[in-house]
N, C-alpha and C positions, 0 to 999 in steps of 0.2 A: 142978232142971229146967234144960236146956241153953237155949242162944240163938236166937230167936225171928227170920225175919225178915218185917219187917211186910210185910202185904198176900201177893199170892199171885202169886208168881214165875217158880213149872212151867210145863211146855210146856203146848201147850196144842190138842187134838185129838190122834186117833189117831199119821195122820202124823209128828207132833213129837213125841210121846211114844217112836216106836219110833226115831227119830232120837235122840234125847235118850240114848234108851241101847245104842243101838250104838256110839255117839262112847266114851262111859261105857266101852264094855266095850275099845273101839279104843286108848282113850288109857291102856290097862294097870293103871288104877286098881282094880283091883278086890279087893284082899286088905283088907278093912272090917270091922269088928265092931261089931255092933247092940247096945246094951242095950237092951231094949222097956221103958218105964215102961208104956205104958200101950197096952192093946188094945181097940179097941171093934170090933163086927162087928152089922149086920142082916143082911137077908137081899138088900141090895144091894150093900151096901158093906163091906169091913174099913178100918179106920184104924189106922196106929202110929203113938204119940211116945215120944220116947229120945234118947239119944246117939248118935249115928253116928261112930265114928273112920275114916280111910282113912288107908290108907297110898301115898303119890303116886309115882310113875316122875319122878325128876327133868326127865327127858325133855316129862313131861306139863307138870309146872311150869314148864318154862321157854319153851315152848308159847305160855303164857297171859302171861308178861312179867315172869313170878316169878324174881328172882336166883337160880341156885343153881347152888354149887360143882362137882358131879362130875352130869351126865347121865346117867348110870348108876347113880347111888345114890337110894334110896329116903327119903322124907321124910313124917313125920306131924305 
């Protein structure tokens, strides 16, 4: 099982949510691979837990305050 972080972190209402991931999609990150361990689904909700990998636009890393070498290279 991967890393957990405590308490609940997400955005939170519509608005923040559809901000949350336009940023998500703005900031070029988005070549990711899901492993699902695990799916739960009613008939209000689905749930997934897993692994998440992404692969980052240095660009985006260095963004947030992240060192890195070349802005144009990709980082996982």
């Amino acid at each position: 099982m991967g890393c957990a972080v405590p308490g609940d972190a997400g955005p939170k209402g519509c608005d923040a949510v559809q901000a949350f991931h336009r940023d998500f999609i703005a900031s070029g990150a988005t070549n990711h691979e899901y492993d699902v361990e695990r799916l739960v689904v009613d008939e209000d909700c689905i749930a997934t837990d897993g692994v998440m990998r992404i692969v980052y636009p240095g660009r985006a890393l260095a963004a947030t305050g992240q060192p890195v070498e070349n802005l144009d290279a990709y980082y996982r």
